[in-house]
C-alpha positions in Angstrom: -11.5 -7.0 10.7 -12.5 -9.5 8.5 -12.0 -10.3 5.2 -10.1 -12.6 3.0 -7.7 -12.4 0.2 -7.5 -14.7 -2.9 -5.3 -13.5 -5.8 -6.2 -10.5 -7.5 -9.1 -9.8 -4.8 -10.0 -8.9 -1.7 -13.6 -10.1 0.2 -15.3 -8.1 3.0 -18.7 -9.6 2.7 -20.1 -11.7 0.1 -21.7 -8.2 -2.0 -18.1 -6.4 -1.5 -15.6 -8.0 -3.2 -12.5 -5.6 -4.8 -10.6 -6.7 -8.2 -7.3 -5.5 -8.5 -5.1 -5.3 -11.5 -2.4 -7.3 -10.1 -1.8 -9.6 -6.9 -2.0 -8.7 -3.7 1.4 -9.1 -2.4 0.6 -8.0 1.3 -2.0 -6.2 3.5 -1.8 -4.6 6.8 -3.8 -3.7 9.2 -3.9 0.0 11.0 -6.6 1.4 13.4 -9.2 -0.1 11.5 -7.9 0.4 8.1 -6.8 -2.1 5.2 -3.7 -1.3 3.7 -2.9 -3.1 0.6 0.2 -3.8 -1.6 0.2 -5.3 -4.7 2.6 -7.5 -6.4 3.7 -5.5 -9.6 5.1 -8.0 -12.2 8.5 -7.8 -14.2 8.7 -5.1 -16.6 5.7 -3.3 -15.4 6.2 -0.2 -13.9 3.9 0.8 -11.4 4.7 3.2 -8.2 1.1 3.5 -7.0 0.8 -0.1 -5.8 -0.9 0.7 -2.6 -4.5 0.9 -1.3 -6.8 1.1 1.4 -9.9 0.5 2.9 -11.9 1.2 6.3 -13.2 -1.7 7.8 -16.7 -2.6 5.5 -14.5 -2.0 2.2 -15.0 1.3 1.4 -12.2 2.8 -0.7 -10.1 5.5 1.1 -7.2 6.6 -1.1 -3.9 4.9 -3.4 -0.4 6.3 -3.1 0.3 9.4 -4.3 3.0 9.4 -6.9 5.9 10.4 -4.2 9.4 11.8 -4.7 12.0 9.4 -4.9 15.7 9.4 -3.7 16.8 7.1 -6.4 15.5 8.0 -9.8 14.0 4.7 -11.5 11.2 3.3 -13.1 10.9 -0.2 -11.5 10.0 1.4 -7.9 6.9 -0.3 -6.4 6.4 -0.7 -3.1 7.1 -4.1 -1.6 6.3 -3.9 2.2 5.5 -1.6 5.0 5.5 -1.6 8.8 4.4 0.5 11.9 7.4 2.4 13.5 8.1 2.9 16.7 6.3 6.6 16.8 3.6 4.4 15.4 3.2 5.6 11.7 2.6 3.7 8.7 5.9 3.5 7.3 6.0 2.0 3.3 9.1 1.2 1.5 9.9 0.4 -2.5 12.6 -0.4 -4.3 14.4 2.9 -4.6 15.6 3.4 -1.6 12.7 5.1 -0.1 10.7 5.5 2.9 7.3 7.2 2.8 5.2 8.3 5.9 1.7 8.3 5.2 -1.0 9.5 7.6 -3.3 5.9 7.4 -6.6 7.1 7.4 -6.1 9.6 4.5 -2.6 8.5 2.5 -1.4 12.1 2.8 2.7 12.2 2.8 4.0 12.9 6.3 7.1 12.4 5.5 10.2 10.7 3.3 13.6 9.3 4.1 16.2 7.6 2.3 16.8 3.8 3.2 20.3 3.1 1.9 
């Protein structure tokens, strides 16, 4: 998949470039789909931090605002992986681990990290 990644934005072609509020902190890809995270500054409280994309740039979904185990305002979501049953696994600050379906964001499941 190509694209590149410069501060705030994202590039797919030279006519498809994506402006974000804040900094892309980390992207991942999954069978064919962008998965973004931003970096949410200090003192800004943002839980939807995450994004993605099919392959060309097209917009698919942002989190859903997700129940958390730990109740706190500062919960963004800082990082992600793909577990062993190969899901999308995302993880913020509050001690929470959402399963989202890639293609469509929708919650799978959560778990408690700590």
């Amino acid at each position: 998949m190509a694209y590149s990644k410069n501060g705030n934005q994202i590039t797919f072609t030279e006519d498809n470039i994506v402006d974000f509020e804040y900094p892309v902190d980390a992207i991942f890809e999954v069978d064919n789909i962008l998965v973004v995270i931003l970096k949410i500054p200090n003192g800004v409280y943002d839980r939807r931090n995450v994004f993605a994309f099919d392959r060309v740039g097209n917009f698919l979904w942002q989190i859903k605002d997700v129940p958390l185990y730990y109740k706190g305002e500062d919960c963004p979501f800082v990082g992600a992986l793909i577990n062993d049953q190969n899901e999308l696994v995302l993880f913020n600050w509050c001690d929470t681990a959402v399963i989202v379906e890639p293609s469509t964001g929708d919650l799978v499941r959560t778990y408690q990290t700590k």
